[in-house]
Backbone of each chain as nested JSON, in Angstrom:
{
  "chains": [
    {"id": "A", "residues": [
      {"number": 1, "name": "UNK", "atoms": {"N": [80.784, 100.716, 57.407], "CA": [79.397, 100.839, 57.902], "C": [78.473, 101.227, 56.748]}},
      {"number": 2, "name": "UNK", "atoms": {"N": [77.176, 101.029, 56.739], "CA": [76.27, 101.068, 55.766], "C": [75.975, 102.385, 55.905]}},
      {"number": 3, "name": "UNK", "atoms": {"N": [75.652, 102.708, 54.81], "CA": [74.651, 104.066, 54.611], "C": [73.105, 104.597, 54.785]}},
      {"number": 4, "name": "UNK", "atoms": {"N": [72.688, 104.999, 55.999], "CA": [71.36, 104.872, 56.059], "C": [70.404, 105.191, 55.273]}},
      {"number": 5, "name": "UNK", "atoms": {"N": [70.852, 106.411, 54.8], "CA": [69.901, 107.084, 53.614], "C": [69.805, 105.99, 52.687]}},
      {"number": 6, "name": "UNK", "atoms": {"N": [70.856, 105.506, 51.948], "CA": [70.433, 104.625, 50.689], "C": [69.897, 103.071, 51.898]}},
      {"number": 7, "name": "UNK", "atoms": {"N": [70.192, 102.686, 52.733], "CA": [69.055, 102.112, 53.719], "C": [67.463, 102.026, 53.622]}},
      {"number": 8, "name": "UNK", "atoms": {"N": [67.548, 103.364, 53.318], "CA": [65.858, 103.884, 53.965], "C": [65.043, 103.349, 52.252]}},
      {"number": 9, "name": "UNK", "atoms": {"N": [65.995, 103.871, 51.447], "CA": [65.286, 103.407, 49.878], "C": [64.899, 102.113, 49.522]}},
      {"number": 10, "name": "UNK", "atoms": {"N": [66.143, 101.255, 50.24], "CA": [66.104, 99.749, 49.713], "C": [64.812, 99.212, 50.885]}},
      {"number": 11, "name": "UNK", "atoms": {"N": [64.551, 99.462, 51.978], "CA": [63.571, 99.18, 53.016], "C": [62.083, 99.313, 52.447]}},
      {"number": 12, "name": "UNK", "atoms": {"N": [61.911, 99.057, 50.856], "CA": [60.501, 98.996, 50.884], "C": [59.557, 97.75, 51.142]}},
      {"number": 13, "name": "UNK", "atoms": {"N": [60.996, 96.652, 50.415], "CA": [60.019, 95.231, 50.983], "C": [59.804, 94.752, 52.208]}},
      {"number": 14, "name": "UNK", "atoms": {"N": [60.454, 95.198, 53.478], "CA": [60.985, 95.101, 54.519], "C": [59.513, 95.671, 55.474]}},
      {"number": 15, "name": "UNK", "atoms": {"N": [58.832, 96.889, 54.917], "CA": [57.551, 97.471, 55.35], "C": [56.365, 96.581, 55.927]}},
      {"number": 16, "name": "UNK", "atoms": {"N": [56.232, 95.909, 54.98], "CA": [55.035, 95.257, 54.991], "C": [55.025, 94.441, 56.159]}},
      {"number": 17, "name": "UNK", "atoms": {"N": [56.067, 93.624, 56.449], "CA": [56.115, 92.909, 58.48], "C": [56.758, 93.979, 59.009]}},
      {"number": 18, "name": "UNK", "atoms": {"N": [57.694, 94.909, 59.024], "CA": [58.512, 95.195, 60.553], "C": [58.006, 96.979, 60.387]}},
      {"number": 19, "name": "UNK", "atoms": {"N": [57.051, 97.324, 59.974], "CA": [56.416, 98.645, 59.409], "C": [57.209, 99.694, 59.389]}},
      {"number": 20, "name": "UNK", "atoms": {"N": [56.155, 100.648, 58.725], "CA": [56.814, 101.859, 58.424], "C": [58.155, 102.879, 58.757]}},
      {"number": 21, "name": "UNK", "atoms": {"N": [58.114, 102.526, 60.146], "CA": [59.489, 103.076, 60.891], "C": [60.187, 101.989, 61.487]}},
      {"number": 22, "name": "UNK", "atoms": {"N": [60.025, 100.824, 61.336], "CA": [60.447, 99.552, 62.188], "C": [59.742, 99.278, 63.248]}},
      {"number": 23, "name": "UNK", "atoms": {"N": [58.68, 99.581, 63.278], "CA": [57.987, 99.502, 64.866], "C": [56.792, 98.243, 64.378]}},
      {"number": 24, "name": "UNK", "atoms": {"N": [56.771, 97.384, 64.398], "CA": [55.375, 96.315, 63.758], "C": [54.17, 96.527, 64.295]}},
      {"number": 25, "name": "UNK", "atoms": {"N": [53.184, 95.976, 63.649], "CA": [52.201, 96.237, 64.306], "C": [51.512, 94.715, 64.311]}},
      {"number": 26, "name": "UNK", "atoms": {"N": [52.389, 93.531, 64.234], "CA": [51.753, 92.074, 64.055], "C": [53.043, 91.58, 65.045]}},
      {"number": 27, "name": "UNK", "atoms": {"N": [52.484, 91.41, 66.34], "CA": [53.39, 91.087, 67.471], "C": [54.315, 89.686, 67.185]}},
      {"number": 28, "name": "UNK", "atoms": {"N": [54.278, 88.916, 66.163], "CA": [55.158, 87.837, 66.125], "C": [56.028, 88.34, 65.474]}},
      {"number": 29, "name": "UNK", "atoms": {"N": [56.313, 89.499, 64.663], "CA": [57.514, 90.068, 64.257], "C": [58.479, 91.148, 65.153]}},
      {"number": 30, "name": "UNK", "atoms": {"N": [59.746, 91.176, 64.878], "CA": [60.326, 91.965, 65.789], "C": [60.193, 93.185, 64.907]}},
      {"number": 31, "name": "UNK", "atoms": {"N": [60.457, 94.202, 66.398], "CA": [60.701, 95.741, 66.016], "C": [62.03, 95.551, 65.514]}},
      {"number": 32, "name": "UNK", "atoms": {"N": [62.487, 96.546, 64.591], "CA": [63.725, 97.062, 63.717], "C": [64.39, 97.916, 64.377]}},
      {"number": 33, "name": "UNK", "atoms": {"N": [63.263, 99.383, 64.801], "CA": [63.948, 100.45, 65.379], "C": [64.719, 100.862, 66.324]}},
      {"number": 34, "name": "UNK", "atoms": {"N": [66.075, 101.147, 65.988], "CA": [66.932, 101.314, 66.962], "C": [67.966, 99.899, 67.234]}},
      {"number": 35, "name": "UNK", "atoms": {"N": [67.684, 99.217, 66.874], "CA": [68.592, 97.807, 67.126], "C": [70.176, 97.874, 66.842]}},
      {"number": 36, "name": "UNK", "atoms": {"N": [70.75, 97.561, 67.076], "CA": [72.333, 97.744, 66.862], "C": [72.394, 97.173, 65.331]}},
      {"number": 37, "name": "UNK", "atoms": {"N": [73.037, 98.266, 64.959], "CA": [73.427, 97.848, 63.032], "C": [74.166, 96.584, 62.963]}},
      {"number": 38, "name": "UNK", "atoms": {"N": [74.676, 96.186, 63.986], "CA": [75.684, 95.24, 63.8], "C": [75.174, 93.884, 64.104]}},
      {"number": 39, "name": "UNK", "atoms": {"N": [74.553, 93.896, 64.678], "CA": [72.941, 92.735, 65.789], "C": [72.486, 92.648, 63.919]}},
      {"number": 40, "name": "UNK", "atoms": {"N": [72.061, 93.797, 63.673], "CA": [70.774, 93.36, 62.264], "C": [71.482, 92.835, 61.03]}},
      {"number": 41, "name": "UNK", "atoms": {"N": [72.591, 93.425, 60.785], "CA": [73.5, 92.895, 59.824], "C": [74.245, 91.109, 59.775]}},
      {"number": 42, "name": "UNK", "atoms": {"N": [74.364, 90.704, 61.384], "CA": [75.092, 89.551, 61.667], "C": [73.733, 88.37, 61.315]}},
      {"number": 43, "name": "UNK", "atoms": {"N": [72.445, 89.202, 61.807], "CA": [71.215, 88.113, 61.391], "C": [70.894, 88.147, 60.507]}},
      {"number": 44, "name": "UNK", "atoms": {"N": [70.901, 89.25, 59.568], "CA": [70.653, 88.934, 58.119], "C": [71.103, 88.258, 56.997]}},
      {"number": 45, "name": "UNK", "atoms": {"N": [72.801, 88.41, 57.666], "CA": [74.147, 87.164, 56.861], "C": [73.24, 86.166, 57.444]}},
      {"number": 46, "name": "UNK", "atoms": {"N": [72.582, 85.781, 58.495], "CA": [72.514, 84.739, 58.917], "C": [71.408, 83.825, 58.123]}},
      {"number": 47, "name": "UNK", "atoms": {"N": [70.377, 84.939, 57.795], "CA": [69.259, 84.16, 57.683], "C": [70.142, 83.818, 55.858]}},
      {"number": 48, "name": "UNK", "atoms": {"N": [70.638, 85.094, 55.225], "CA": [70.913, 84.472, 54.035], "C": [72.211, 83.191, 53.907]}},
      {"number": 49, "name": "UNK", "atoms": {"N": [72.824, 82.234, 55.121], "CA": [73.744, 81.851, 55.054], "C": [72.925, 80.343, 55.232]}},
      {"number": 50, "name": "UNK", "atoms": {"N": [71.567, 80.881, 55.616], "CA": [70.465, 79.467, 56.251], "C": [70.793, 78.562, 57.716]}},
      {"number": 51, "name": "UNK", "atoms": {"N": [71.374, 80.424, 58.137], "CA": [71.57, 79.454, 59.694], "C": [70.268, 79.733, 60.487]}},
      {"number": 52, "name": "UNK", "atoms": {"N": [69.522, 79.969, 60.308], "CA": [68.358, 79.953, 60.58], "C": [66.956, 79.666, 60.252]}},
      {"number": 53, "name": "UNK", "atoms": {"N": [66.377, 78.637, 61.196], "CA": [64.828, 78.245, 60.362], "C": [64.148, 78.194, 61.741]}},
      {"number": 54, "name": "UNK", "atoms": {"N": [63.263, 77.438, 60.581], "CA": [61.46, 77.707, 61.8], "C": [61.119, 78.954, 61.863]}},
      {"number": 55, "name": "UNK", "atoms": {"N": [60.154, 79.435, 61.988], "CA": [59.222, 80.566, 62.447], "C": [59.122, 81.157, 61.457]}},
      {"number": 56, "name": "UNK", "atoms": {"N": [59.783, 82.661, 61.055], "CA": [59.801, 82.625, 59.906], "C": [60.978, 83.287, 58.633]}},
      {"number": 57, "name": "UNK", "atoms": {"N": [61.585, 82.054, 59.137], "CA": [63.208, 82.186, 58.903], "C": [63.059, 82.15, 56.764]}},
      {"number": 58, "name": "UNK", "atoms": {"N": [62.091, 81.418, 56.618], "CA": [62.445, 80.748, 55.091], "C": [61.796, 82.083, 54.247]}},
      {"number": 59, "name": "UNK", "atoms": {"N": [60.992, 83.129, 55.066], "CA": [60.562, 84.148, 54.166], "C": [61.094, 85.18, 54.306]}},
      {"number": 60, "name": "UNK", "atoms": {"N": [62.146, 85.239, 55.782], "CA": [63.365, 86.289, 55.887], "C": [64.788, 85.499, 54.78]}},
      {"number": 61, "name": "UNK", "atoms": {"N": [64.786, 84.775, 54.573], "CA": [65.794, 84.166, 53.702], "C": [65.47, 84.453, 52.176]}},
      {"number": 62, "name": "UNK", "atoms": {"N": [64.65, 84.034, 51.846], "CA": [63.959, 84.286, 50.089], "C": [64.398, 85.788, 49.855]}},
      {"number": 63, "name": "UNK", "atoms": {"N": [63.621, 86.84, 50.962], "CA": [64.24, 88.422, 50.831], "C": [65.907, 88.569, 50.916]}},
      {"number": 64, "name": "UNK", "atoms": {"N": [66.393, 87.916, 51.794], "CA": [67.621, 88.344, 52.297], "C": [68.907, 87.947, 50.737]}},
      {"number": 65, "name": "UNK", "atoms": {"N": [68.647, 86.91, 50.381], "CA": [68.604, 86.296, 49.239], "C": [69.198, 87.399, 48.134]}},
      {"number": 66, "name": "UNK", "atoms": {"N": [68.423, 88.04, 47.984], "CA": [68.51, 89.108, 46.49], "C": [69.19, 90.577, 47.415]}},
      {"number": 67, "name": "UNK", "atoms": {"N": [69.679, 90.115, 48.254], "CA": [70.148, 91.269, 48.857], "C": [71.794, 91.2, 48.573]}},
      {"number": 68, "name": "UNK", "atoms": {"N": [72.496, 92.073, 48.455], "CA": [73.94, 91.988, 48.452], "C": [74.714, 92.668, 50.066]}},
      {"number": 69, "name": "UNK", "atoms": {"N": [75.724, 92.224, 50.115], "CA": [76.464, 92.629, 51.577], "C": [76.518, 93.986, 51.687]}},
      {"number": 70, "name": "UNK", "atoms": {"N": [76.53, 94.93, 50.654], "CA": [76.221, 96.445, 50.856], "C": [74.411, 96.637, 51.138]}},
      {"number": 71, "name": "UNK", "atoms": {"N": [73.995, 96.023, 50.751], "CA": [72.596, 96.357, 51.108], "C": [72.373, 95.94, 52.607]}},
      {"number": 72, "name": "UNK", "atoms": {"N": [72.645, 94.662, 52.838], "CA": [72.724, 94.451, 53.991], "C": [73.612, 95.441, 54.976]}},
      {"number": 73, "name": "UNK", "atoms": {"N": [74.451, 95.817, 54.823], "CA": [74.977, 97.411, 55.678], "C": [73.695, 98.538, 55.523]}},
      {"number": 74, "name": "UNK", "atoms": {"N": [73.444, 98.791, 54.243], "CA": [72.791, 100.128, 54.491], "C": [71.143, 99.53, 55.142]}},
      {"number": 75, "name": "UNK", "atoms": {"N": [70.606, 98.802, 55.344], "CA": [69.602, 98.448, 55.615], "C": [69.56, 98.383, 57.301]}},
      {"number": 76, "name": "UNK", "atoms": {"N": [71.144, 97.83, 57.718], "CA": [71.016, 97.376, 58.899], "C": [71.515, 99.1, 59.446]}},
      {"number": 77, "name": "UNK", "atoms": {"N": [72.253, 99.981, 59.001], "CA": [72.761, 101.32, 59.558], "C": [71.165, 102.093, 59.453]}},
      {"number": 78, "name": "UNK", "atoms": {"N": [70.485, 101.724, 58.264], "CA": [68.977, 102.336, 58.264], "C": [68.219, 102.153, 59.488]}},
      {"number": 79, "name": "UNK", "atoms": {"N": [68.101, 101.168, 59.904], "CA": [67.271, 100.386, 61.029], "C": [67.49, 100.954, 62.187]}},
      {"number": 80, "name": "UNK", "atoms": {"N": [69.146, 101.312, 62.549], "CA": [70.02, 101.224, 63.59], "C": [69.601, 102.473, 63.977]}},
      {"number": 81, "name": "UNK", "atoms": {"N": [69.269, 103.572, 62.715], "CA": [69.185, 105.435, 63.027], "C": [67.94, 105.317, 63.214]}},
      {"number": 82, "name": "UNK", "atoms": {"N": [66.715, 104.358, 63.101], "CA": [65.203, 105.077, 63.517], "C": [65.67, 104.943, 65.111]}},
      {"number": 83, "name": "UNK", "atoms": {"N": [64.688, 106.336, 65.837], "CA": [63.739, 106.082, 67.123], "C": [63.371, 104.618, 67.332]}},
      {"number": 84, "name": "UNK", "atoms": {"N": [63.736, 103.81, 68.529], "CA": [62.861, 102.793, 69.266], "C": [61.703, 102.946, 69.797]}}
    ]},
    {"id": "B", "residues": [
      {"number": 1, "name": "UNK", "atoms": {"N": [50.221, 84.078, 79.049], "CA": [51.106, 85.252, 78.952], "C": [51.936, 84.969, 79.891]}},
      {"number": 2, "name": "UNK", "atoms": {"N": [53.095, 85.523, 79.921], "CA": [54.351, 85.174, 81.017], "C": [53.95, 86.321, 81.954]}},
      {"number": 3, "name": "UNK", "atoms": {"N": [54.754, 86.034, 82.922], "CA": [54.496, 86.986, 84.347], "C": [56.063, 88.146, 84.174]}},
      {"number": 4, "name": "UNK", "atoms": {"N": [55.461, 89.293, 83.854], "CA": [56.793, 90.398, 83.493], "C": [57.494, 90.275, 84.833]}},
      {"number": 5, "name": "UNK", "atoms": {"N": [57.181, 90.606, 86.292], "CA": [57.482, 90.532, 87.624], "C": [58.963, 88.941, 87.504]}},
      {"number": 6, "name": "UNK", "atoms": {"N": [58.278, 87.647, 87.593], "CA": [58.624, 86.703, 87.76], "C": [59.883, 86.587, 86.778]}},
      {"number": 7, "name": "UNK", "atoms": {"N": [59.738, 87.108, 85.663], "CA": [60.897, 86.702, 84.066], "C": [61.905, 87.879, 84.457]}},
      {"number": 8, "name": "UNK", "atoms": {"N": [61.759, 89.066, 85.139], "CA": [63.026, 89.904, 85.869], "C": [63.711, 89.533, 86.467]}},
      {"number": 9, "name": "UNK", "atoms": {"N": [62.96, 88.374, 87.723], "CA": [63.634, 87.75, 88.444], "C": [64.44, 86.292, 87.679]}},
      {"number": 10, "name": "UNK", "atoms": {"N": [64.265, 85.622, 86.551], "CA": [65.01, 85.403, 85.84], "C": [65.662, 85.454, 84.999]}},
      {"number": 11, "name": "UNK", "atoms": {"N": [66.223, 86.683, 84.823], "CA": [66.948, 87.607, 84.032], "C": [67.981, 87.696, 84.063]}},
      {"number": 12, "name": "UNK", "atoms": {"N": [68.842, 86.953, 85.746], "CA": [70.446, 87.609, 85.549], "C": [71.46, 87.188, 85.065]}},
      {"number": 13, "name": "UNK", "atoms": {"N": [71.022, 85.998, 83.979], "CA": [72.005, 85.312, 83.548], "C": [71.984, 86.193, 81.962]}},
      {"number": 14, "name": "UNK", "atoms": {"N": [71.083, 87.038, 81.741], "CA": [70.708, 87.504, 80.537], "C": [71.382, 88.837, 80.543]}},
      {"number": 15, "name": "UNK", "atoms": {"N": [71.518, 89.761, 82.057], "CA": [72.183, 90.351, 82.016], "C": [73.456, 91.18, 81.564]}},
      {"number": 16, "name": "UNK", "atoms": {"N": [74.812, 90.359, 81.814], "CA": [76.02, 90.237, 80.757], "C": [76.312, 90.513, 79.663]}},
      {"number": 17, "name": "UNK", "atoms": {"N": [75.122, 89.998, 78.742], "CA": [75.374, 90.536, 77.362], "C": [74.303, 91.211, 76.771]}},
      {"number": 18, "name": "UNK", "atoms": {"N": [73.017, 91.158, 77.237], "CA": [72.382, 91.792, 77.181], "C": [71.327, 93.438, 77.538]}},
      {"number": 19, "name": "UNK", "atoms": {"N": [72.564, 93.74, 78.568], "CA": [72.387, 94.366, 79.783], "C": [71.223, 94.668, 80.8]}},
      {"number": 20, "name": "UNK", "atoms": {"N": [71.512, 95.509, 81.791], "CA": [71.143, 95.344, 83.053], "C": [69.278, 95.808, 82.43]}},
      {"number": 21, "name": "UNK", "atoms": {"N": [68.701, 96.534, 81.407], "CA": [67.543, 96.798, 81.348], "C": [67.488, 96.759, 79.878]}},
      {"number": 22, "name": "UNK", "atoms": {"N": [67.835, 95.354, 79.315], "CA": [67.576, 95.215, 78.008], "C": [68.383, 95.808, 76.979]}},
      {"number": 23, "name": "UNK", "atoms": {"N": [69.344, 97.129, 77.429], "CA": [69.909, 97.494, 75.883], "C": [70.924, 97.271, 76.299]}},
      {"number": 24, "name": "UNK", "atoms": {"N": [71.648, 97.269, 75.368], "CA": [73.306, 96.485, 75.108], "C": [74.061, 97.424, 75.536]}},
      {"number": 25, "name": "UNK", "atoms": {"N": [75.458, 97.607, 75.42], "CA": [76.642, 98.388, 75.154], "C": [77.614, 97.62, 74.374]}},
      {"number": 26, "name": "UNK", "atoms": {"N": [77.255, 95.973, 73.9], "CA": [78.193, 95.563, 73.157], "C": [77.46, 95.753, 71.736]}},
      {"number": 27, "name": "UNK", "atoms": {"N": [77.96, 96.163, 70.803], "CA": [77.456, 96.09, 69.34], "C": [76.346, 95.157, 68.882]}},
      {"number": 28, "name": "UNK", "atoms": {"N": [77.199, 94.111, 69.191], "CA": [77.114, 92.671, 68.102], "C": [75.911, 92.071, 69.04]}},
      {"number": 29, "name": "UNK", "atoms": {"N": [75.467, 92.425, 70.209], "CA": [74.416, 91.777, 70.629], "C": [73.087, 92.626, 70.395]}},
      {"number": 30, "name": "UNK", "atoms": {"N": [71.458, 91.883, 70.437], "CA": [70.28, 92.832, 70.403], "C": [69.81, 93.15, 71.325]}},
      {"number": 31, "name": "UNK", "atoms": {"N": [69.577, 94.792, 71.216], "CA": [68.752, 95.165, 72.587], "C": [67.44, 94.248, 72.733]}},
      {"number": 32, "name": "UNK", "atoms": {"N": [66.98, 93.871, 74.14], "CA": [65.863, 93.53, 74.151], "C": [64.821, 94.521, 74.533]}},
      {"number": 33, "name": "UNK", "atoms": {"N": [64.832, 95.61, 74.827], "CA": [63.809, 96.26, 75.686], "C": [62.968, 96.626, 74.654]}},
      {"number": 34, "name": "UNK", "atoms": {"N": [61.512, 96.646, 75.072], "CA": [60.74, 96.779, 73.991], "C": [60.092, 95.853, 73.195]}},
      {"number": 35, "name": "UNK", "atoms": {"N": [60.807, 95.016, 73.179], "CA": [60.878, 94.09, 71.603], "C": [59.49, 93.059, 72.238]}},
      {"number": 36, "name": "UNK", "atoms": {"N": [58.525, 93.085, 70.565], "CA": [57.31, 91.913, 70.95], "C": [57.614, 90.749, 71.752]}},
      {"number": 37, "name": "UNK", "atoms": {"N": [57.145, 90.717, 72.552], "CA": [57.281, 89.257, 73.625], "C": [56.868, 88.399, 72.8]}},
      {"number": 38, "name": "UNK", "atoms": {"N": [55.69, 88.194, 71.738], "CA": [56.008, 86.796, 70.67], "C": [56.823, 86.624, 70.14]}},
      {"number": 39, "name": "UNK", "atoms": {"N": [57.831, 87.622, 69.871], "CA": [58.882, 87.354, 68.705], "C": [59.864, 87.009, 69.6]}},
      {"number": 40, "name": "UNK", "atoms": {"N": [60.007, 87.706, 70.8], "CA": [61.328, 87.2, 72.159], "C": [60.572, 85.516, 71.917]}},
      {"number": 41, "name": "UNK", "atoms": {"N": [60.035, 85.033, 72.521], "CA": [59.259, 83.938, 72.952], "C": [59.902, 82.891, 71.784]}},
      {"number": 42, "name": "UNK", "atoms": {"N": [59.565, 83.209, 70.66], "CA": [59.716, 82.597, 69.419], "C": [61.186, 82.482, 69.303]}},
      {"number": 43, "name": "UNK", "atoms": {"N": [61.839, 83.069, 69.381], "CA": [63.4, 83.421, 69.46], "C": [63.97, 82.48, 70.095]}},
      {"number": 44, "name": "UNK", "atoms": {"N": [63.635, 82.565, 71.723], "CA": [64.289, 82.166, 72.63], "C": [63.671, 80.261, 72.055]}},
      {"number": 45, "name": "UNK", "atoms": {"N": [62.657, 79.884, 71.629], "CA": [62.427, 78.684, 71.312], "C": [63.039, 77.853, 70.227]}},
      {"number": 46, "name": "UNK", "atoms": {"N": [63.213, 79.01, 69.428], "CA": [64.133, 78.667, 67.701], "C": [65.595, 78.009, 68.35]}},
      {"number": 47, "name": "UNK", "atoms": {"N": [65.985, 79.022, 69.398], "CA": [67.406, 78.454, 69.843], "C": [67.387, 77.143, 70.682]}},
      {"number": 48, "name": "UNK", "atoms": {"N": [66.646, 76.907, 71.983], "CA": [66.598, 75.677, 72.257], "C": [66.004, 74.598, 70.994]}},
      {"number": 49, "name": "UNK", "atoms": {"N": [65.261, 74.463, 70.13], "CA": [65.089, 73.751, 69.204], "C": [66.485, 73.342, 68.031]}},
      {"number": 50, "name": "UNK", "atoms": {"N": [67.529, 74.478, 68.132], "CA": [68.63, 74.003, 67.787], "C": [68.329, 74.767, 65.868]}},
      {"number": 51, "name": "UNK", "atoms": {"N": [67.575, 75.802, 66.087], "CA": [67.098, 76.194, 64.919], "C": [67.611, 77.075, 64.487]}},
      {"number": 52, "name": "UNK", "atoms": {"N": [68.806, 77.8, 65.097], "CA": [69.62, 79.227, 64.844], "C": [71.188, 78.433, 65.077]}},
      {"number": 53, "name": "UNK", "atoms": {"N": [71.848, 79.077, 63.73], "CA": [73.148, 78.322, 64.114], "C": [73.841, 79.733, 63.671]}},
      {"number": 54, "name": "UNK", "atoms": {"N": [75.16, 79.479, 63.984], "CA": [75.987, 81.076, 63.708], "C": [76.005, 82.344, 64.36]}},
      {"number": 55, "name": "UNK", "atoms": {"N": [76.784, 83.08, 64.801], "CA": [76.806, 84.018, 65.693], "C": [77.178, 83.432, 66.826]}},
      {"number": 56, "name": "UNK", "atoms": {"N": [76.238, 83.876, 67.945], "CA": [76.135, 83.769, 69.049], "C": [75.05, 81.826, 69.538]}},
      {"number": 57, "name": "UNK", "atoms": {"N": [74.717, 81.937, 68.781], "CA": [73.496, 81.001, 68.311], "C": [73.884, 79.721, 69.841]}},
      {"number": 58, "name": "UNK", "atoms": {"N": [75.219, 79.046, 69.755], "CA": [75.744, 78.397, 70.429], "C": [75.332, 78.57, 72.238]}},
      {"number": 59, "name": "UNK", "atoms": {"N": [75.986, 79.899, 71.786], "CA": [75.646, 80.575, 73.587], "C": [74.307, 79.935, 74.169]}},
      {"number": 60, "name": "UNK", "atoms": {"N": [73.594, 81.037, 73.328], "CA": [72.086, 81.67, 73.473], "C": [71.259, 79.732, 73.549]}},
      {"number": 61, "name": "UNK", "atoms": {"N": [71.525, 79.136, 73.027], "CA": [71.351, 77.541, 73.101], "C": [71.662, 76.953, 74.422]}},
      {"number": 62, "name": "UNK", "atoms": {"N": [72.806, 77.04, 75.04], "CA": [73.154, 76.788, 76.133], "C": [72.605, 77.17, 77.283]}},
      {"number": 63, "name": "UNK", "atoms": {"N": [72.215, 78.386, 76.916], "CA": [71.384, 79.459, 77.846], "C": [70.368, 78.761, 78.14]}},
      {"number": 64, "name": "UNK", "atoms": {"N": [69.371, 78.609, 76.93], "CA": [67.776, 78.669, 76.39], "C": [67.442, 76.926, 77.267]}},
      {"number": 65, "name": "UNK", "atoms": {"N": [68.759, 76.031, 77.061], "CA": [68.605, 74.666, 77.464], "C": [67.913, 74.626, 79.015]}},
      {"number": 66, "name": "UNK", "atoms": {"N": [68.387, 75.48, 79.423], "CA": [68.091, 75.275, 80.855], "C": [66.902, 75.849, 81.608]}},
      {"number": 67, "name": "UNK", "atoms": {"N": [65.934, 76.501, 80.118], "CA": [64.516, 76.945, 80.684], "C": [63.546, 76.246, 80.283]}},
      {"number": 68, "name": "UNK", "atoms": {"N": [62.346, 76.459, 80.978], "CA": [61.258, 75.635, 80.988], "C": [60.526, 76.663, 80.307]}},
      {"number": 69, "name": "UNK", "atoms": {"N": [59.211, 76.093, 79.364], "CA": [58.639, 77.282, 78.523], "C": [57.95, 77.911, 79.45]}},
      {"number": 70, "name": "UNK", "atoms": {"N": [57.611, 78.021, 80.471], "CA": [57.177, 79.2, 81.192], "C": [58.266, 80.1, 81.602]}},
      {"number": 71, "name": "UNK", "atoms": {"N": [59.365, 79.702, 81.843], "CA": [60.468, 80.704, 81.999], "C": [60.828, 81.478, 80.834]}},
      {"number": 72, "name": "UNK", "atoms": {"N": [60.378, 80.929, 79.638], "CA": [60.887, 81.164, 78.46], "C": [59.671, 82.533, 78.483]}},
      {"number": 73, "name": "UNK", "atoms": {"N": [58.573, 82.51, 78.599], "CA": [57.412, 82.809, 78.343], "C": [57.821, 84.797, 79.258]}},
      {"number": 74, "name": "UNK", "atoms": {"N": [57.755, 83.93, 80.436], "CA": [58.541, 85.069, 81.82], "C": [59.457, 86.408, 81.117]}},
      {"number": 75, "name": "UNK", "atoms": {"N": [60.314, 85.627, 80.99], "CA": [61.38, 86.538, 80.187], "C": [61.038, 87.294, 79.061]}},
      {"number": 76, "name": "UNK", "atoms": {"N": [60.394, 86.482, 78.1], "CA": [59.437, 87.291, 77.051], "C": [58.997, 88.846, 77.835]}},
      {"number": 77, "name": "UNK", "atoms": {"N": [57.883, 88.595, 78.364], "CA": [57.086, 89.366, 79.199], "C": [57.83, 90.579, 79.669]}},
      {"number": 78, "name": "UNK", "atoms": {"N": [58.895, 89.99, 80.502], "CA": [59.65, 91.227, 81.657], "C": [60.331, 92.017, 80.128]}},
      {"number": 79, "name": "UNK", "atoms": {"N": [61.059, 91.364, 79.362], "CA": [61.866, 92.094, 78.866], "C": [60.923, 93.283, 77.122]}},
      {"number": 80, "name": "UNK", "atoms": {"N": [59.712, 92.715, 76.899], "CA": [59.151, 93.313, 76.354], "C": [58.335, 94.143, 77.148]}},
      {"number": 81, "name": "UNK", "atoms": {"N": [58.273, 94.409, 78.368], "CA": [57.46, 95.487, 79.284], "C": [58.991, 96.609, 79.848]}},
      {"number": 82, "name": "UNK", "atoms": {"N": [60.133, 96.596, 78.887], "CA": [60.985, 97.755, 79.375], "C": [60.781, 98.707, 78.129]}},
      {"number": 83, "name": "UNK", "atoms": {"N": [61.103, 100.005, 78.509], "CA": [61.271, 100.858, 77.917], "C": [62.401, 101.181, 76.785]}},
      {"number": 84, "name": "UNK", "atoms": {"N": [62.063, 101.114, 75.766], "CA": [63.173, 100.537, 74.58], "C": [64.168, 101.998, 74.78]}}
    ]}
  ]
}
């Protein structure tokens, strides 16, 4: 399982659509907070594996991209510990 | 906007894995409660469009085939008007 704390560090590019605590404030993006680590981790392999497009799959991919499979744990265990 | 009332009442096939008021008990699936009804909306359309592959992607396709975008819309609605 990922580490949230080092989670919370790597989550700066991540701010700017799904905000500050994971809660958005631009309704075509999803909330983060609280989501099952395992839900956020399986879509993030996903978007970086390009099983996913349309909407806005190609600018969750470009990020997901420079991410490594430990980041992707601590990002998705980060997500998993905020408040919904 | 979808009708929150009407998209409850088509909900019980969503039930199962999603559970009875949006949050899970299985890991690997996402809670819905809470979550922006554009981004549900968008979601649930990516998959009938055949635009999410991997995971669950298959299912959730099979599912998605058999709604009409106002049902799609419905469900949005009900399941972003629960309490995350």
């Amino acid at each position: 399982a990922g580490d949230a704390a080092v989670g919370k560090n790597k989550s700066v590019s991540c701010v700017a659509c799904h905000g500050a605590a994971g809660k958005v404030s631009i309704p075509m993006y999803p909330n983060l907070a609280g989501q099952n680590a395992m839900y956020l981790e399986q879509a993030l392999l996903s978007y970086k594996k390009g099983e996913r497009s349309g909407g806005q799959a190609e600018v969750m991919r470009a990020y997901v991209l420079a991410l490594s499979d430990t980041d992707i744990a601590d990002l998705a265990a980060y997500y998993a510990s905020l408040q919904p």
